[in-house]
C-alpha positions as CSV (number, residue, x, y, z in Angstrom):
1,X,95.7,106.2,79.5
2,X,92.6,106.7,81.4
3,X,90.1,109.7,79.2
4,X,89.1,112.0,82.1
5,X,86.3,113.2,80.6
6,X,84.5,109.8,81.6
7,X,82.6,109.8,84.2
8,X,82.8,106.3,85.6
9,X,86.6,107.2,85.8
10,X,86.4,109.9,88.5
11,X,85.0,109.9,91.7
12,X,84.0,113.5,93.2
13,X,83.1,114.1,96.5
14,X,83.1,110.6,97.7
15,X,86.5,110.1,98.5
16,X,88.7,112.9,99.4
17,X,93.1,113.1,99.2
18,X,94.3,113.1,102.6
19,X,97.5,114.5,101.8
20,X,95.6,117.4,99.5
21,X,92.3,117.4,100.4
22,X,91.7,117.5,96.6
23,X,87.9,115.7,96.3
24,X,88.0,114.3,92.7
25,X,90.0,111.3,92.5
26,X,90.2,108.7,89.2
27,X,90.0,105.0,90.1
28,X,93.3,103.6,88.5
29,X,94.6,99.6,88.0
30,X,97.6,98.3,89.1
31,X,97.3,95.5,87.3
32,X,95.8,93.6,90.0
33,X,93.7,96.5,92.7
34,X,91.8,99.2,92.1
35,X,93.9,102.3,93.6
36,X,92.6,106.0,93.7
37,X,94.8,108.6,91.8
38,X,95.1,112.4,92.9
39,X,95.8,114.4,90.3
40,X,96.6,117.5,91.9
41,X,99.3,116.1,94.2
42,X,99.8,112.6,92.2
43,X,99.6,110.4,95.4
44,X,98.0,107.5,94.6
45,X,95.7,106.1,97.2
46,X,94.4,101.9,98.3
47,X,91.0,101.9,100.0
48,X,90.2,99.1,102.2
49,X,87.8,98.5,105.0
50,X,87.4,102.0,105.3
51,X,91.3,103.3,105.6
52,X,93.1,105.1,102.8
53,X,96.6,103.9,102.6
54,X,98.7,106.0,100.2
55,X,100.6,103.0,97.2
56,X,104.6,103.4,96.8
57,X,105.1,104.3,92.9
58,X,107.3,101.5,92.5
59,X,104.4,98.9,93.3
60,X,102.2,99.9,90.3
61,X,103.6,98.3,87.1
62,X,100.5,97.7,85.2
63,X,99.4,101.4,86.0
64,X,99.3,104.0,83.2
65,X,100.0,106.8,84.9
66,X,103.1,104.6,86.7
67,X,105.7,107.5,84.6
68,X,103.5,110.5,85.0
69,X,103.6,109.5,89.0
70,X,107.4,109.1,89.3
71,X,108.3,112.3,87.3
72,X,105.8,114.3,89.6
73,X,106.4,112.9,93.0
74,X,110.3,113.3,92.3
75,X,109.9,117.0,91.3
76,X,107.7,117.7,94.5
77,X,110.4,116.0,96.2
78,X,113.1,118.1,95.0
79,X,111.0,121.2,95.5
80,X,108.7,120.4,98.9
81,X,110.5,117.5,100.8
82,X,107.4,115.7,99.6
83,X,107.8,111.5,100.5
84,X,107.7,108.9,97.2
């Protein structure tokens, strides 16, 4: 797992969560793209030619955070409708 206290991990103010709006986000590896991780609403993002599209859970099997993502987005689910 990623250590969040590194710098080069987390990207603040530059990007910003367009389903939260949160503006620190942690670059994260699917195994084969580099992906952009919320940790406030655990939507993980792909950034290409300048759109943000938001990665399906079940597409990021080298990921760390790939069962920290699933357990999250299923309890927003069950709580706020939110999509997985």
């Amino acid at each position: 797992m990623t250590d969040l206290n590194q710098p080069e991990a987390l990207l603040q103010g530059v990007l910003s969560c367009p389903r939260c709006h949160n503006d620190v986000l942690e670059a994260v590896s699917d195994g084969s793209h580099t992906n952009f991780l919320c940790h406030r609403c655990w939507t993980c993002w792909h950034v290409e030619l300048a759109y943000m599209a938001p990665v399906p859970v079940s597409t990021c099997p080298g990921c760390p955070y790939k069962c920290e993502c699933q357990r999250r987005r299923t309890v927003a689910s069950d709580v706020g409708g939110v999509d997985q």
